[in-house]
N, C-alpha and C positions, 0 to 999 in steps of 0.2 A: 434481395439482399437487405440485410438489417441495418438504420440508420445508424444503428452503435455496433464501432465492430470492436468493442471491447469485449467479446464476450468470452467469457470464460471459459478453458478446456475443460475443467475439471470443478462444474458447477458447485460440486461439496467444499470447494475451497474460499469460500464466501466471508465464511464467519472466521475464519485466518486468516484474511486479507482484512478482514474491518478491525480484529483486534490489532490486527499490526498497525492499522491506520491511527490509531487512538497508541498505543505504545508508542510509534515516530516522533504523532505530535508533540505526547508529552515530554518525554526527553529533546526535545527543541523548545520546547518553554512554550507552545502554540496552542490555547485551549479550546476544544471543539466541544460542539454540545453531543449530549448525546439520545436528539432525536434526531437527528439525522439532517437538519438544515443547517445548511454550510455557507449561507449566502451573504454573513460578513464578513466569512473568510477572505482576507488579504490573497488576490491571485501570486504574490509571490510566494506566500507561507504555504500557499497549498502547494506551488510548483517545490520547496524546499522537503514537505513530506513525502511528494510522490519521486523526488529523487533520491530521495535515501530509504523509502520502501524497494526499491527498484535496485539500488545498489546491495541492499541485505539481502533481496531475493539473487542475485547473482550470486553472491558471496556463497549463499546455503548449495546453489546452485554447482558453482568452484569446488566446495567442500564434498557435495556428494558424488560428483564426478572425480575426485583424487582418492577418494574411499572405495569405488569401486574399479580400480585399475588392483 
C-alpha cells in the first residue's frame, strides 16, 4: 500500500487540479509561488484553498449529475 493514498483516479487530471489550486488561491487573496514550494504557506490558508477546491469540485460534481437525469 502507498504512503499517500491521495492518489488520483484519473491521473490526466493533474494539471486541472493544480490550475484550480492557483485559481482558489487567487480569488482568496493567498499568493503561492509558482515553483511548487508551499512551505510558508499558512496551514490554515492552505486548509481554506483545499476546502473550497473540494466544494467547486462537488458543485461541478451536483451539476453534472442534475444534467444527466
Amino acid at each position: 500500500m502507498s504512503a499517500n493514498s491521495n492518489n488520483l483516479l484519473v491521473p490526466q487530471a493533474t494539471a486541472a487540479l493544480d490550475q484550480m489550486k492557483y485559481e482558489v488561491a487567487q480569488e482568496l487573496g493567498i499568493s503561492l509561488t509558482q515553483d511548487g514550494y508551499h512551505g510558508n504557506l499558512l496551514t490554515k490558508d492552505a486548509g481554506y484553498i483545499g476546502g473550497s477546491i473540494t466544494r467547486r469540485l462537488v458543485q461541478i460534481a451536483e451539476q453534472s449529475l442534475a444534467g444527466s437525469k
